[in-house]
GUVEXDREN-185874 format. One record per residue (C-alpha): x, y, z. Coordinates in steps of 0.02 Angstrom, whole numbers, padded with zeros to 5 digits, always signed. Each point is the difference from the previous one (the first is absolute). Layout:
N
XYZ
...
This chain:
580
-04982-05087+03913
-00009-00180-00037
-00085+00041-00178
+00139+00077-00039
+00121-00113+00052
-00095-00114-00102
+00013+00106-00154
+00183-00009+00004
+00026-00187+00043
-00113-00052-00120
-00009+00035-00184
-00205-00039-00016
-00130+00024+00140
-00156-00021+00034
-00120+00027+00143
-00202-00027-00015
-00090+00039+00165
-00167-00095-00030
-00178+00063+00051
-00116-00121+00063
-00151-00040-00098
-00169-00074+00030
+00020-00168-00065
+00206-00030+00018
+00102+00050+00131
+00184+00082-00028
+00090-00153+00050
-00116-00109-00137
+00055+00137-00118
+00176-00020+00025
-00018-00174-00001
-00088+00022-00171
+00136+00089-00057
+00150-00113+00039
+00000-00112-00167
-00040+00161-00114
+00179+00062+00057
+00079-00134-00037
-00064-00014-00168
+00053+00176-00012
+00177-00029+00073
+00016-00158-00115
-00040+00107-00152
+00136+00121+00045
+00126-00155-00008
+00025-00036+00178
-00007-00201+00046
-00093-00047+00128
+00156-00019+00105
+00034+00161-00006
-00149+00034+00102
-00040+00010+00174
-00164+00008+00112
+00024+00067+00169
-00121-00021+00139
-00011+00033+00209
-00082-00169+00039
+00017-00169-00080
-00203-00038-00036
+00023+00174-00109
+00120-00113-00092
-00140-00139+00001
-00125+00093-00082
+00113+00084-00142
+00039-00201-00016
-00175-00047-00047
-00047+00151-00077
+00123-00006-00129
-00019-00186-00022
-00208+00055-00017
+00052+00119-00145
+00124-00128-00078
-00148-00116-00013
-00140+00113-00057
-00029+00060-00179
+00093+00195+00031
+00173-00076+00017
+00097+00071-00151
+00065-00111-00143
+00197+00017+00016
+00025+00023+00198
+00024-00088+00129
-00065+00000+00190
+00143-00127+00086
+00021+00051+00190
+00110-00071+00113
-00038+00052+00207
+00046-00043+00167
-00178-00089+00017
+00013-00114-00158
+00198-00060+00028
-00041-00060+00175
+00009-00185+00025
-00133-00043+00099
-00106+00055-00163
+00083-00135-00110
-00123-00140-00050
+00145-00118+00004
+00053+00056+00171
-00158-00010+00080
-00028-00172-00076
+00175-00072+00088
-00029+00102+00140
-00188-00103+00023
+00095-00174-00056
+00099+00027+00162
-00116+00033+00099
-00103-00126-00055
+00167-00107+00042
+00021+00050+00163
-00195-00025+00055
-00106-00097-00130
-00138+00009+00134
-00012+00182-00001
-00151+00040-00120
+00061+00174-00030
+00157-00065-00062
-00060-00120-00099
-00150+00124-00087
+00150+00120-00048
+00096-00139-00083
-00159-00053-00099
-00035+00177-00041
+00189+00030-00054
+00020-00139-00116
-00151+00018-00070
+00041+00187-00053
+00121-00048-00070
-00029-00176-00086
-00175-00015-00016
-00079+00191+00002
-00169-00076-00098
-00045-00100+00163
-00137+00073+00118
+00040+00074+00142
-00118-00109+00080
+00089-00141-00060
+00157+00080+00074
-00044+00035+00160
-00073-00180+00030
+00151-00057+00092
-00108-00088+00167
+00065-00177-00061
+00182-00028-00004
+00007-00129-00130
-00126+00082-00121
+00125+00173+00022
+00155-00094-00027
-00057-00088-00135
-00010+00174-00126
+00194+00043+00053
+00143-00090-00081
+00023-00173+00028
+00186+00021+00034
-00051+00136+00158
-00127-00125+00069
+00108-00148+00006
+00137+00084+00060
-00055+00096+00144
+00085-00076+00146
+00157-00018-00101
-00004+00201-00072
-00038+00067+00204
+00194-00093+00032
+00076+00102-00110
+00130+00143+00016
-00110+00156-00029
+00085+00076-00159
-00021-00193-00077
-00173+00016+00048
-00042+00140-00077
+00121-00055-00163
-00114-00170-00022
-00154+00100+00027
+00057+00083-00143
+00011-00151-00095
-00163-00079+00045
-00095+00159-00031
+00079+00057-00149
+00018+00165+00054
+00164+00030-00118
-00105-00009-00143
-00126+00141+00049
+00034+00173-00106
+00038+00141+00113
+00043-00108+00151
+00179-00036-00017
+00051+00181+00086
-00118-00032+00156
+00040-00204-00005
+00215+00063+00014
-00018+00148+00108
-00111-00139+00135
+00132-00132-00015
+00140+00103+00041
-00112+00055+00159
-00018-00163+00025
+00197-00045+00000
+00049+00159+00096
-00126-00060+00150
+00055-00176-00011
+00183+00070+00007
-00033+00104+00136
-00137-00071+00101
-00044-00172+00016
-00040-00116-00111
-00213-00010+00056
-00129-00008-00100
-00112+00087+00142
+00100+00111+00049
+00032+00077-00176
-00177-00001-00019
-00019+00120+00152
+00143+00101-00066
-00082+00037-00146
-00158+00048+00072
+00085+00150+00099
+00122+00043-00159
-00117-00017-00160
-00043+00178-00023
+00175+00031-00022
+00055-00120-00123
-00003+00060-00182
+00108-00038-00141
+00128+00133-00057
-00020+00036-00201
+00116+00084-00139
+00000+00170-00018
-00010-00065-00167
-00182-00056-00012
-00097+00120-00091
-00149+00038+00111
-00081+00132+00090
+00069+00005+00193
-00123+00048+00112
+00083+00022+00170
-00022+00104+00165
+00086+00178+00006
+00134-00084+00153
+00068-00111-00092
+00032+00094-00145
+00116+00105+00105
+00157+00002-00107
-00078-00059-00184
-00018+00095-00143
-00115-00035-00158
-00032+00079-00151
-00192+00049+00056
-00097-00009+00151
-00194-00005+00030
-00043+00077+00189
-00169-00069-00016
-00056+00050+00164
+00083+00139+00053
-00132+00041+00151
+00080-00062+00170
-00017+00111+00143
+00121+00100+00083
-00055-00070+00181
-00005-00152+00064
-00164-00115-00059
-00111-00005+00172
-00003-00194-00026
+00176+00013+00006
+00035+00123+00130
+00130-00058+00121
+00019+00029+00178
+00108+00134+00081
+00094-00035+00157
-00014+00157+00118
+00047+00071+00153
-00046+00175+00094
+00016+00100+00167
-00195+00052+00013
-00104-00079+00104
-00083-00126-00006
+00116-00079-00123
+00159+00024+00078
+00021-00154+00110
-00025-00110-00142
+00186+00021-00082
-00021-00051-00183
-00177-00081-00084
-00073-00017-00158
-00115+00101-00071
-00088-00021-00179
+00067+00138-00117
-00160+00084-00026
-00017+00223-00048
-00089+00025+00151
+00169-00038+00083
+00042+00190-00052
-00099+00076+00126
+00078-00100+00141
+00143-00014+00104
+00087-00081-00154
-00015+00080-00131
+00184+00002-00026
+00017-00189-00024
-00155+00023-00119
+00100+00106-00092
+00148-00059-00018
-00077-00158-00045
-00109+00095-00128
+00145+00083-00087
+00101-00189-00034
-00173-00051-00076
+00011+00145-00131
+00208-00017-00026
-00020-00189-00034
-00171+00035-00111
+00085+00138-00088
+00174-00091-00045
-00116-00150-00048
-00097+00126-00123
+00200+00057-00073
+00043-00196-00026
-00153-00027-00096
+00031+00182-00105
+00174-00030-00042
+00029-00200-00065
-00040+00076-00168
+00132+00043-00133
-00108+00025-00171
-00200+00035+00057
-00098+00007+00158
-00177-00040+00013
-00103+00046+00184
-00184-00034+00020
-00062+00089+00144
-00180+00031+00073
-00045+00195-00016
-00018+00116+00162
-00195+00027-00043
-00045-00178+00049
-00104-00048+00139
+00038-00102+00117
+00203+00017-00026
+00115+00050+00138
+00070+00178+00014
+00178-00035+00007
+00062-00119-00127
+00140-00004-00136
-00144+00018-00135
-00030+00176+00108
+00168+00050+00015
+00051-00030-00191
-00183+00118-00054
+00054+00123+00115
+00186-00006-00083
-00077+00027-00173
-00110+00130+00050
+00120+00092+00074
+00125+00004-00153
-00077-00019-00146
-00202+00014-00003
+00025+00123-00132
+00132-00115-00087
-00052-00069-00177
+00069-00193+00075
-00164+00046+00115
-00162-00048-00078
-00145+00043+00135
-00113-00092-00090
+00087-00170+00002
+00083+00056+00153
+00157-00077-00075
+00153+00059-00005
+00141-00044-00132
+00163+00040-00036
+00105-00062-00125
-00015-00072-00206
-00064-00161+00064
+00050-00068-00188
+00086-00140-00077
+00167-00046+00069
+00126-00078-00101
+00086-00125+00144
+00171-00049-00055
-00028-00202-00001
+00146-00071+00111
+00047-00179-00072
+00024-00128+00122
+00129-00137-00018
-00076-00151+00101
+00060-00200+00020
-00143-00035+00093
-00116-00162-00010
-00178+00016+00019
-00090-00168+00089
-00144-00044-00069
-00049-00126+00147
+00065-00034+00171
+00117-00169-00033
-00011-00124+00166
+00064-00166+00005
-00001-00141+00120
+00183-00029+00058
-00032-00171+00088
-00020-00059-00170
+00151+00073-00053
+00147-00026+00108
+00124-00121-00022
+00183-00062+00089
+00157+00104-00043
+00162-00069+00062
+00097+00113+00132
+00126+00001-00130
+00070-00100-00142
+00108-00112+00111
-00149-00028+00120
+00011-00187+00019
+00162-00024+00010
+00073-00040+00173
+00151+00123+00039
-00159+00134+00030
-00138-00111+00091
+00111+00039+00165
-00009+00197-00039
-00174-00007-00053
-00052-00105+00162
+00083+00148+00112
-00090+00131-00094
-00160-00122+00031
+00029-00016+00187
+00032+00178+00036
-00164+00067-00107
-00093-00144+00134
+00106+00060+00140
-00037+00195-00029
-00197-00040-00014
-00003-00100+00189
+00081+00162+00077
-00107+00106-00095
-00165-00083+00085
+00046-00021+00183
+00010+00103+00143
+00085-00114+00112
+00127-00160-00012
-00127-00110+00085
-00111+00018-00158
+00147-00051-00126
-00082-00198+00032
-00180+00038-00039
+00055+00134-00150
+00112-00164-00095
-00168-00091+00009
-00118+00097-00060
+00137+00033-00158
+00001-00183-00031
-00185+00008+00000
-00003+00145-00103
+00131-00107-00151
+00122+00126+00046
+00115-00107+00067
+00010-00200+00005
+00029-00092+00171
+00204-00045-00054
+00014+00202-00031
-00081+00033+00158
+00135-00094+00104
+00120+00111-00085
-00060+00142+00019
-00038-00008+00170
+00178-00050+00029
+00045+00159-00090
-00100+00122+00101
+00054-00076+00186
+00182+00018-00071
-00048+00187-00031
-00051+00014+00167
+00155-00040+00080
+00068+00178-00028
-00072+00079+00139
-00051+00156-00082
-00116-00080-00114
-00067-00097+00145
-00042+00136+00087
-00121+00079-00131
-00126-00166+00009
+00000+00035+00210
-00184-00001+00048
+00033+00167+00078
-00015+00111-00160
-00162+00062-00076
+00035-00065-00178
-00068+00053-00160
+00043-00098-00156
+00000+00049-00196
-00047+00195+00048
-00056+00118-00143
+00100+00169+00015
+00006+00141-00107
+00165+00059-00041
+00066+00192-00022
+00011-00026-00189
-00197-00061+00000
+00059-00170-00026
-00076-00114+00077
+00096-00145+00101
-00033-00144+00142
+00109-00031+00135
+00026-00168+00024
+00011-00001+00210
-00040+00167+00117
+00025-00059+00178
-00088+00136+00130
+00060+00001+00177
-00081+00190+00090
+00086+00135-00098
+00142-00127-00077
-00031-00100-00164
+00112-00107-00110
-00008-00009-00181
+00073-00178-00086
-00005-00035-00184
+00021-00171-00068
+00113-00028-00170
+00028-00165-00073
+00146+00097-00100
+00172+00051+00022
+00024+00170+00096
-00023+00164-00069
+00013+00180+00030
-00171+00014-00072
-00087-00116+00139
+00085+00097+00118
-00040+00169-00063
-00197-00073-00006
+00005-00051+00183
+00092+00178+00048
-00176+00092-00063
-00110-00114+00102
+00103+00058+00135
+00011+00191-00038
-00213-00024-00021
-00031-00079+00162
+00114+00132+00105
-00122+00144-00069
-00137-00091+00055
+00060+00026+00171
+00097-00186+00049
+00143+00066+00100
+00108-00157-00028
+00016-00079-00183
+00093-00142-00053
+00017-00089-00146
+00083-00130-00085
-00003-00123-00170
+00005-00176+00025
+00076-00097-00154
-00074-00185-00004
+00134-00071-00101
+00157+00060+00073
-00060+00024+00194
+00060+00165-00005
-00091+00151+00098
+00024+00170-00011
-00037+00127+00129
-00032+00165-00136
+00054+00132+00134
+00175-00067+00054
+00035-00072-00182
+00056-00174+00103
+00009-00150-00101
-00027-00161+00111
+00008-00185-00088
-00037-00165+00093
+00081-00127-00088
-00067-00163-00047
+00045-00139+00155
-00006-00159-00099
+00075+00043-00187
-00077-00179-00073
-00169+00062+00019
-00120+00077-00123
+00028+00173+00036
-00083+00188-00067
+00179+00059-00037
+00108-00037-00153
């Protein structure tokens, strides 16, 4: 059945069932075998793109990897062709030797007493920048100063300063002191990691450590995503080729079984009426055959007969990704030592059954072809492209870049030093209600700003002036009461998969009270924003939501579910005030 299904999706096909022999087993054979095809394929006119590699586990993918590499390096590779692969294994970044050497730099940061750390850093640098030293050499990292003094002079002096930085301008001047942009073949692994980097720091927090950690629990699953332009050979497991096509696919190892692997054999949860088991309600049992002759055999087979649907729809993704050729190596029924009921089995059996007296079957190979498998003459599809190709990863040192721009080209003159102080003093007045809790703290929160250089002592007069005004209106009095469980500056996702922060969420039992802070004038928009935290909190079960926009400037507070507009005017109109 599935042979010919094959024959008519497919215009070539081929299927070798391989015998084990004395000195090389069938999987060493097919192995063997891989970089002869694509020679062959190549010589037909197909690019390497145009061929895939399918296999069930990803250390198959491995060891296609380094045998091709192997051939590429020995004496039999052909003049002419070429052996490029691209796999999962190799685009991962936690195999990029620029990576792992920023990766060890900060660690190295975050604990320069930690030996381990500071061995990987040695080794790391040294892979890359000095490959003729001895490992020896390398690894003789027991005195600090001796260590530090083989590593840039720039990373050494700077330590304490480089550990204060933001994490993405870390990593950017680790860049720079390592020359890592100038490495060939980094610059895809070197992007990829700095956009990582930025997406945590965005997301996250901006900690060194705690990036660190992140990474350790999400590095398998970082890889960079390449062009279905680059002309390689893909090698990639049979799931996630669900939905691809290519020209011609190699099924390698066509030989999983049909059951599930006894290392992998999961437990079943069961239940029964006979005695003795029928006090227990449900337990686990390991799935096991000898479960057939008990009291459930039922679960055992119903759990047997997924195992073959999932292993048999596996086996029709990996037949049908080809458009032009198919190539399946497959380990032949006579072999000792093989399991009864594989895919290898089932596709013999297939072939036997419908055409052992076929000329496509050859008994003797035990091969079975179908098709011209000749030249084909591809129509070459020319590609219009603007794009720019980097040739190194560019990273520059903004501190030693910026400079002053006016606010605007009448900056200095006086008629806008009024406006531009409002705008000043509500920006100050918005950050002091965006750190406390409670009014009481308002005193202690001004202080540590003019320590900080936020603000200077005059400004702190004023604004504290400003915020007690605010806090005449009772209703924004009321939301600095001790009373409420306060959470400030709260990450929420939104229904769009935005992401947002709510400036105030005051908790009282089931009621809370969402309040945004604007230093503009009001807006629909602001209101609308404040209506979702609402909508958002109510599904997650508060049975009364409020919420309101308070605008700094003009003292105005909306209440987003009656649409009420309420303004406190300014008492004494001579004062510096945050309207206009």
């Amino acid at each position: 059945m599935y042979v010919k299904k094959l024959r008519a999706m497919s215009r070539d096909l081929r299927i070798k069932f391989l015998k084990d022999e004395d000195e090389i087993k069938w999987k060493d054979q097919a192995l063997n075998a891989i970089p002869g095809y694509l020679e062959e394929l190549q010589e037909m006119g197909a690019s390497l793109k145009d061929i895939a590699i399918l296999v069930r586990r990803n250390d198959e993918g491995q060891q296609i990897v380094a045998e091709i590499l192997q051939y590429k390096n020995s004496g039999h590779a052909k003049a002419g062709c070429r052996y490029e692969v691209v796999s999962n294994e190799s685009l991962r970044l936690d195999g990029a030797s620029s990576v792992n050497l920023l990766l060890a730099a900060m660690r190295y940061l975050l604990n320069p007493e930690d030996g381990v750390a500071r061995a990987q850093l040695g080794y790391e640098f040294a892979k890359l920048h000095e490959p003729e030293r001895s490992l020896k050499d390398v690894f003789a990292v027991s005195n600090q100063t001796i260590f530090e003094n083989n590593l840039p002079p720039a990373f050494t002096r700077e330590k304490t300063f480089l550990k204060k930085l933001p994490l993405f301008e870390l990593t950017e001047t680790l860049v720079s002191i390592f020359k890592l942009g100038d490495i060939k073949g980094e610059l895809a692994y070197l992007i990829t990691f700095q956009n990582l980097v930025l997406d945590f720091y965005s997301r996250e927090k901006n900690d060194l450590g705690a990036f660190l950690e992140w990474w350790e629990d999400n590095k398998a699953k970082k890889s960079i995503q390449v062009s279905g332009e680059v002309d390689a050979v893909q090698i990639l497991t049979i799931h996630k080729s669900k939905g691809l096509q290519f020209k011609y696919v190699i099924v390698p190892f066509c030989a999983w079984g049909l059951d599930h692997d006894n290392w992998q054999a999961p437990n079943l949860w069961v239940t029964t009426q006979e005695e003795p088991f029928n006090g227990l309600g449900y337990f686990p049992v390991k799935y096991v055959s000898t479960l057939k002759d008990t009291f459930f055999a039922d679960y055992y087979e119903e759990e047997q007969t997924r195992s073959y649907l999932d292993n048999l729809n596996l086996l029709y993704v990996a037949l049908t990704r080809a458009e032009h050729g198919l190539i399946v190596m497959a380990p032949h029924p006579d072999n000792k030592g093989g399991r009864k009921e594989t895919v290898a089995q089932l596709l013999y059996n297939s072939i036997q059954h419908s055409y052992a007296t076929s000329e496509s079957w050859n008994p003797q190979e035990s091969e079975f072809t179908s098709g011209e498998w000749s030249l084909h003459s591809f129509k070459k599809v020319s590609v219009s492209s603007d794009s720019i190709s980097l040739s190194n990863y560019a990273s520059f040192l903004w501190r030693d870049k910026i400079v002053i721009k006016q606010q605007s080209s009448n900056f200095f003159e006086s008629k806008d030093e009024a406006k531009f102080e409002k705008i000043s003093f509500g920006i100050h007045i918005h950050t002091v209600l965006s750190r406390i809790a409670y009014s009481h703290q308002i005193p202690e929160t001004l202080d540590q700003m003019v320590r900080e250089g936020f603000i200077t002592s005059d400004q702190k007069d004023i604004v504290s002036h400003q915020l007690n005004e605010l806090l005449t209106n009772p209703q924004v009095a009321s939301w600095f009461d001790p009373s409420w469980d306060v959470r400030t500056e709260i990450p929420i996702l939104l229904p769009s998969g935005s992401e947002s922060r709510i400036d105030r969420l005051m908790l009282k039992g089931r009621k809370a009270v969402v309040v945004d802070f604007k230093t503009g004038i009001p807006s629909k928009a602001d209101q609308k924003q404040v209506r979702d935290y609402v909508d958002i909190l109510r599904k997650m079960n508060f049975a009364d939501v409020e919420g309101y926009v308070l605008y700094i400037r003009t003292k105005e507070v909306v209440s987003v579910l009656q649409g009420k507009v309420r303004s406190i005017k300014v008492r004494d109109e001579n004062q510096l005030g945050l309207g206009f």
